[in-house]
C-alpha positions in Angstrom: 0.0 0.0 0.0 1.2 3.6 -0.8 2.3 5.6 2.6 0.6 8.4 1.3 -2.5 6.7 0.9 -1.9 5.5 4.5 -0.5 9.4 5.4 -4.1 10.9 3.9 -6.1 7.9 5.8 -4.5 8.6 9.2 -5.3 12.1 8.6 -8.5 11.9 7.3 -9.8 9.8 10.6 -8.1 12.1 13.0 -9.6 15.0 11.7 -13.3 13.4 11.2 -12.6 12.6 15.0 -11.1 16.2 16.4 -14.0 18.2 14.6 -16.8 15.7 15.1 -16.4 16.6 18.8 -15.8 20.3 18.1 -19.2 20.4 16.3 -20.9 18.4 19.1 -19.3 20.7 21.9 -22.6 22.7 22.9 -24.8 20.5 21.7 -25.1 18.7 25.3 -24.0 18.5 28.4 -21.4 16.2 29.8 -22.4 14.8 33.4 -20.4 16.5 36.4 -18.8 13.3 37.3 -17.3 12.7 33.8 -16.3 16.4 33.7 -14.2 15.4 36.9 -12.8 12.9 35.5 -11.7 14.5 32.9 -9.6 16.8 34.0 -7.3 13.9 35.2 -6.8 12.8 31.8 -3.8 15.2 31.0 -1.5 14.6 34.3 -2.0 10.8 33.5 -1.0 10.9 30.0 1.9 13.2 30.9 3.1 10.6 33.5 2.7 7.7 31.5 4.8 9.2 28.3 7.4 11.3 30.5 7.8 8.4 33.6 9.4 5.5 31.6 11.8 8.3 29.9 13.3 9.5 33.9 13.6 5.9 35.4 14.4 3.2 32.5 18.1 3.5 31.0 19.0 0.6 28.7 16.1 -1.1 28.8 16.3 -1.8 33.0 15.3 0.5 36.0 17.5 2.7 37.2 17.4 5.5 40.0 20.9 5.4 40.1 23.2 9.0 40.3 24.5 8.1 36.8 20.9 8.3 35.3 21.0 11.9 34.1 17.5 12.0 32.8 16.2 11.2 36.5 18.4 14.0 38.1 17.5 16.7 35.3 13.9 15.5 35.7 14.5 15.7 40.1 15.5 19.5 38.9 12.3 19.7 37.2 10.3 19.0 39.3 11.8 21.1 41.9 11.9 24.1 40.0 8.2 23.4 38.8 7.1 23.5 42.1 9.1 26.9 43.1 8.2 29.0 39.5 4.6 27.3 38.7 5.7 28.5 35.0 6.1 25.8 32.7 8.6 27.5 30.8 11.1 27.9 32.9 10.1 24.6 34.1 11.1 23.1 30.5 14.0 25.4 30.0 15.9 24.5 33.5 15.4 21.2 33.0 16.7 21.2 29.3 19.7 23.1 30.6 19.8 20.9 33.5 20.1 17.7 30.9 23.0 19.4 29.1 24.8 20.2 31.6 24.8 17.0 33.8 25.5 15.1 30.0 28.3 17.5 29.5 30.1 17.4 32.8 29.8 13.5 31.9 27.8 11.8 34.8 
């Protein structure tokens, strides 16, 4: 099969999906207890993409002080908790990363 054909597919579905529930937002209302739960969906997918990335380093688990990723992502969080601004969240632990990579640990 052509992997454009595939490419236009994909798209196709995942557009017909994103703007059949734009068009239905309004149209009814959601219960309260599904609005609640929600707004859990984010933190959960977050932790489930981000998670394996800090605490698995050639395929085992490690928590380890070699394991850079965990020790930027330690940084992170602490600096996430201090700013509440996701920005400078992102960009201390990105410079966090680099650093701890270059100074080789």
């Amino acid at each position: 099969m052509n992997i454009w054909l595939v490419m236009i597919i994909g798209g196709l579905i995942t557009f017909g999906m994103r703007f059949s529930l734009i068009y239905l937002f309004g149209k009814f209302e959601f219960p309260e207890t599904m609005r609640k739960a929600l707004h859990y969906v984010p933190p959960a997918v977050l932790s489930a993409i981000i998670f394996p990335e800090l605490f698995i380093r050639n395929g085992a688990f490690d928590v380890s002080l070699t394991n850079t990723r965990l020790l930027a992502g330690g940084i992170a969080i602490i600096t996430a908790w201090l700013s509440r601004n996701t920005l400078v969240t992102i960009l201390v632990g990105m410079a966090a990363l680099f650093l701890l990579k270059w100074l080789g640990l």
